[in-house]
Structures are given as structure tokens and as C-alpha cells.
N, C-alpha and C positions, 0 to 999 in steps of 0.2 A: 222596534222589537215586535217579533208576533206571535200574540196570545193565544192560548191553547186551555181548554176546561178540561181538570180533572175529571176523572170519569170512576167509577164506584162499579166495580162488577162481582158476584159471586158471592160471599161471605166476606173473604178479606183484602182484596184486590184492588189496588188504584192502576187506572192505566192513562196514558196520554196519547195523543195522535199524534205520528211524525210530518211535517210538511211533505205535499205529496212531490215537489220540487227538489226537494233535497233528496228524496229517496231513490227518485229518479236519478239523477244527476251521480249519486253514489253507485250505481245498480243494485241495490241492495232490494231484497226477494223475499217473499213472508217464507218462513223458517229459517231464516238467517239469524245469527246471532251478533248484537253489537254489544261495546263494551261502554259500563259508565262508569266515571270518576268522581265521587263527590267529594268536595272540595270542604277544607274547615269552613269558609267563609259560606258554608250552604248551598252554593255553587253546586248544580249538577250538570257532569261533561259527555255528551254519549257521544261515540266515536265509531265510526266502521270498520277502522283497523285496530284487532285485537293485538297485535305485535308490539312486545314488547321490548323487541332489540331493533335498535336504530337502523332505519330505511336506507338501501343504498341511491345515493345522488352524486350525479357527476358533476364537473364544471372546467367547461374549457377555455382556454385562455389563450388568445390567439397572441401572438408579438408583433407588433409593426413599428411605429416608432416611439414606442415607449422607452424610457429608461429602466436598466435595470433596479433603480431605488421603485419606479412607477411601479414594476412587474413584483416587486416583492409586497409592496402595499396591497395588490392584486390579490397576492396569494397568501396574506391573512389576513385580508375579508370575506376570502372561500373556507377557509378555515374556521373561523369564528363563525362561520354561518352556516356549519355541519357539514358540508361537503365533506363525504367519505372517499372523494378520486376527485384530481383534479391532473388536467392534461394540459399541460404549456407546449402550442406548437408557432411553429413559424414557417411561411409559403417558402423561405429559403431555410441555411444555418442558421440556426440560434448563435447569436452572437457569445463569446465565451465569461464574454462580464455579467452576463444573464445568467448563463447556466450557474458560475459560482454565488450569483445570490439566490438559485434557488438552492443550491444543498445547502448553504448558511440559511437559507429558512427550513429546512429539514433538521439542521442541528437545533435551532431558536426554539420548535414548537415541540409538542408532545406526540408521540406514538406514531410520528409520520416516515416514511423513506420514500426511497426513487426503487420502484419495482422495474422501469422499461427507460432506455433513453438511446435515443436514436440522434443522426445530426441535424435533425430539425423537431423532433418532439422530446417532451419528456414524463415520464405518466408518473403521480408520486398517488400513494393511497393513506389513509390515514387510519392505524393495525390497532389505535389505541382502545381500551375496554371502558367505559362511559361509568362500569361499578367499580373500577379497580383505586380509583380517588375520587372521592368524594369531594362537594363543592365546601361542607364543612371545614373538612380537613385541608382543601387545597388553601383556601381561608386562613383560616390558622399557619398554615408556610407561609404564607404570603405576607404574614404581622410581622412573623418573624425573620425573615430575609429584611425584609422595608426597616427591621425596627435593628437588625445587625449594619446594614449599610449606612444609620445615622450613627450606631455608637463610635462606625469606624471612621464616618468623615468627620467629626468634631475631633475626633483625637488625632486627625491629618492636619487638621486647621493648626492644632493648636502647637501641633510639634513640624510642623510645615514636615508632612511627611509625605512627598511627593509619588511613592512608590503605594500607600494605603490608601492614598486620591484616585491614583489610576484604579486598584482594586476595584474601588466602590463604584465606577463608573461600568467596566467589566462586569458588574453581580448584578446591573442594572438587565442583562439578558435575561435571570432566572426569574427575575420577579414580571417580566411581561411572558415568560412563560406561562405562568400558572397562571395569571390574569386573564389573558387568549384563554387557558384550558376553560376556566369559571364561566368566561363569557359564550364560549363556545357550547358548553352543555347548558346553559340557559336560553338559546337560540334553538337547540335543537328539543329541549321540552316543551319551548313555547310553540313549535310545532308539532309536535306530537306527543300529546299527555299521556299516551301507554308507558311512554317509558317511564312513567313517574315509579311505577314499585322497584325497574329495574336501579332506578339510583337512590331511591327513598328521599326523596325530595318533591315536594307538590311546585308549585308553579309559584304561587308567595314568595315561600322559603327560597326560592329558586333566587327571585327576582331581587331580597335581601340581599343575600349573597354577593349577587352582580354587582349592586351598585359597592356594596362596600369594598369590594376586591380594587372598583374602579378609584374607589378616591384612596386606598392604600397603593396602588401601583403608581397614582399621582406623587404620594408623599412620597414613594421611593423617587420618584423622577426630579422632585427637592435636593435629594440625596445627589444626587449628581450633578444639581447647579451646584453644590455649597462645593464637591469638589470640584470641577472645573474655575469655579474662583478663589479654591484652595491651589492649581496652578498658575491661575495669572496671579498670585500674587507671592510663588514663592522667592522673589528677592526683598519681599517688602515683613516686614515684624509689627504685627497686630501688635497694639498697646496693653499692657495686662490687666489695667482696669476695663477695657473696651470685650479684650476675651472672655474674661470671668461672666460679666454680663449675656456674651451670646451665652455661653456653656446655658449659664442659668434657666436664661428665656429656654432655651434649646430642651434643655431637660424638662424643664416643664410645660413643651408643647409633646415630647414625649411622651411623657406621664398620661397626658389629657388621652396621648392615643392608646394608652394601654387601657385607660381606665376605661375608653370608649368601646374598645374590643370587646373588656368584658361586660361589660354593663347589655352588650348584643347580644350573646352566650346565653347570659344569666336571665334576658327578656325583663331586666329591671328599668320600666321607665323612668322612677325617682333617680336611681340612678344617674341616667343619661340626662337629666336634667338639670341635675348637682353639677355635672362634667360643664353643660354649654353654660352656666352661670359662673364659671371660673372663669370666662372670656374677658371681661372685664380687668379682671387681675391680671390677666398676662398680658393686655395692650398697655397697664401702666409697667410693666417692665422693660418696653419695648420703647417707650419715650426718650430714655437716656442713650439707650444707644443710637439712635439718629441723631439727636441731638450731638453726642461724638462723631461720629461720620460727619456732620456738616462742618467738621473743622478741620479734616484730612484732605490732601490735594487729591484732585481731581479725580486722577486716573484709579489712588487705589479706593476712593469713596465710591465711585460707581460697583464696583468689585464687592467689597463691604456694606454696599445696600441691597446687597444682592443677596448675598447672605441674610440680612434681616429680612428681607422679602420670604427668602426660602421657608426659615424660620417661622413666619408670622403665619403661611400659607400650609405646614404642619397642623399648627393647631386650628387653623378655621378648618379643613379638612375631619380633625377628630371630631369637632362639631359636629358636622355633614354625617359621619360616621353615629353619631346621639341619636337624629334627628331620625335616620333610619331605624337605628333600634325601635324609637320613640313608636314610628308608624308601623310597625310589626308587632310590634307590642299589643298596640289598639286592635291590631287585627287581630292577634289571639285572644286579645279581652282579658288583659295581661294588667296587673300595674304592683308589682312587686315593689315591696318594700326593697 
């Protein structure tokens, strides 16, 4: 880190010196104007680019022998990582199993289409407006998707309802939507802090946000082991004492996630700390049910520990979800009753 003395001019004036390195390297000229962002945590950010609407970056993506699951991975990691144009070309045709996983990633993500495509390139730009959802709000869909996909795969389980299995695995697209969207505008603040008035989000808030989008797009991706072992096991009839029990556990790894959402909202440490001390209580609810699973054959106990995995890994997730609050909290200087 390099230090710099306050400097005292005039009657009310504090000034600092900029490194002559970095002035340079920026070309920035005495009468130029730079912009600063102070940050709650006291943090001050001076910046050369006053722009407060996201920079345009490209990202080309050439095809050789990749697959097209590889080229889709490709193309959102450029996505999540701001890119506003990305160009998939190839020295010959683009093979046709490629081009259909990129428009299936133009349907998958936010605000993107194919403006140019030719038979070997294809130019897609991403039209979406960075204030038009907020990471709050996208947050908050995101509880509620994650937390609609659980009420529907326990009541698939429990009525082997093979057609609301499939759903919840289909709904698993919307929630890595908005996931990518949270992740993506935190990638691109954390590059450049102007935009912070255009979304009203500082770089903290930002960074709350992300993680917790991450471990709720986790617990929907739960959501879709418990149905996929709601398929392998539609010939087989969970025991009623054994269901009740998931239900149970299930509901009250639930719970822990609602409570943990708001307890983030609310910036109530006590709170989120009441939530991760229930942990406890929901491992002794969890004993019996393995404890039945180890007396079922083989095939459908794998299946049915699978489930309790899902389950178990809901509510350590809502934990994770506390744990964040917890450290945002501190950051605000926060400890709500």
C-alpha cells in the first residue's frame, strides 16, 4: 500500500497527491475531472471514468473442437463477466448442435439475442438495462422460485407425481437465470464503481447479494436431485412413517430458509443467529430417517439417501445464507434485535 500525507491548504481544504504512475498510465491532465465514491465502510474510490452506464466489451469465441455443452459454458462465463457482445466464429461452418446451444443460451439468460449470424459466425449482444432489476429484487425471485420448486417436489415425492418431477426440473432454467443476472452485475460493479448510482448498489451490498443468490440457486439445484429421485423411484411407495418424516425435516429446512432470507432483509444479526442454532435440532430429525433407509434394498435406499442428502444440504445452505447476513450486518455496524 502507498502512503500519501494529507495536505491542509487555504482556510478549508484538504488535498492529497495522486501517484505520478498512475496519472500517467491513465493520461489524465490537470483540469481534468475524476470521480470519487465513498464507500460506508469509509472507503474512498477515485476513478478516471466518470460513466455511469456500463462500458462496451467484446469477447470472441473462436470454435474448434470443442463441444457444444463446452461452447455454452463459454458463453456464460462471458456473460457473467459483463461482456455486452460476444462473437462465436469458426475457420469453417459452425456445426448445427452448436448454433442450437447458442440460441438455447439466448433463451436461458437475460436481455441477450443474435443480432448477425452468418454460416460460420454469430454475433449475439446483451440489450439488457443493468437498472431495470435490481439485485434486490432479483434476490427476492430468486427465494421464491427456489422455495416454489421445493413445495412442488415434496408433494411429487409424496403423490409420485411424475409430471410435477419433470416441472421442477424445467423451473430449474429460471432460477440460474436470475442467478447469472445477480452474478453478472456484480462482476461488472466490481469493475467499475460508476455504475454504482446507476443500480444503487455499492460494492458490499453487491457482494451480499451474490453470494446469497449462489447458495439459493444451490438449494434449487436440491430441488431437482429430490426430483430426479422422485423418478427413479416411481415404481417403488415410500413408507408413510419414512415420508412424514422427510415432509418434516423438509419443512423445517424450509423454514430455516425463509427465516434466513429475512433475517438478511431485516440486517437482524440476532436473528440469523437464532436461525444457525436450530442446526442442531434439525440433525436430530434427521437420525431416523437414515436410520429407515438402512433397512430398505439397496437400489431404492441409494435413491432415498439421496433425498436426505438434498434435504440436509437445504438447511446447511440457509446457515451459509445467516452467516452472510451476519457479516453484512457487522459491516453496517448493525445488530438488531
Amino acid at each position: 500500500m502507498e502512503m500519501r500525507k494529507v495536505q491542509f491548504t487555504g482556510n478549508s481544504t484538504y488535498t492529497i497527491s495522486l501517484p505520478r504512475d498512475w496519472v500517467e498510465r491513465m493520461g489524465i491532465k490537470k483540469g481534468d475531472v475524476l470521480g470519487m465514491l465513498m464507500g460506508e465502510n469509509g472507503q474512498i474510490t477515485i476513478t478516471s471514468s466518470l460513466d455511469t452506464k456500463r462500458s462496451s466489451r467484446n469477447k470472441t469465441i473462436v470454435v474448434g473442437k470443442e463441444t457444444p455443452v463446452h461452447i455454452e459454458r463459454l458463453l456464460i462465463g462471458a456473460y457473467v463477466m459483463g461482456f455486452d457482445g460476444i462473437v462465436v466464429k469458426a475457420k469453417d461452418r459452425i456445426d448445427v448442435a452448436v448454433k442450437e446451444k447458442i440460441r438455447q443460451f439466448t433463451r436461458n439468460v437475460t436481455g441477450v439475442e443474435i443480432v448477425e449470424e452468418t454460416a460460420n459466425s454469430v454475433v449475439i449482444k446483451d440489450l439488457s438495462d443493468l437498472a431495470e432489476l435490481s439485485q434486490e429484487k432479483a434476490t427476492r425471485r430468486l427465494h421464491l422460485i427456489v422455495r416454489a420448486m421445493h413445495t412442488d417436489v415434496l408433494n411429487a415425492l409424496q403423490g409420485n407425481d411424475q409430471s410435477l418431477a419433470q416441472d421442477v426440473i424445467k423451473r430449474d432454467t429460471d432460477a440460474d437465470r436470475i442467478y447469472w443476472l445477480v452474478m453478472k452485475e456484480h462482476n461488472m460493479l466490481s469493475r467499475n464503481p460508476g455504475i454504482t448510482e446507476r443500480i444503487g448498489v455499492g460494492i458490499d451490498e453487491s457482494s451480499a447479494y451474490f453470494q446469497i443468490a449462489r447458495y439459493l440457486e444451490r438449494i434449487g439445484d436440491h430441488a431437482v436431485q429430490i426430483a430426479h429421485s422422485v423418478q427413479a423411484l416411481s415404481s417403488y411407495t415410500i413408507p408413510k412413517e419414512l415420508m412424514q418424516r422427510f415432509r418434516n425435516a423438509h419443512e423445517f429446512a424450509i423454514t430455516m430458509m425463509d427465516d434466513a432470507m429475512s433475517s438478511f432483509f431485516k440486517q437482524s444479526a440476532s436473528d440469523a443467529n437464532r436461525i444457525i442454532d436450530r442446526r442442531d435440532e434439525f440433525k436430530e430429525m434427521l437420525r431416523p430417517i437414515l436410520l429407515s433407509i438402512r433397512k430398505i434394498e439397496a437400489d431404492e435406499a441409494v435413491h432415498l439417501a439421496l433425498i436426505e442428502e438434498s434435504i440436509r444440504r437445504v438447511a446447511y445452505y440457509a446457515t451459509d445464507i445467516c452467516e452472510t447476513a451476519i457479516n453484512y450486518c457487522m459491516l453496517l455496524n448493525s445488530t438488531k434485535d
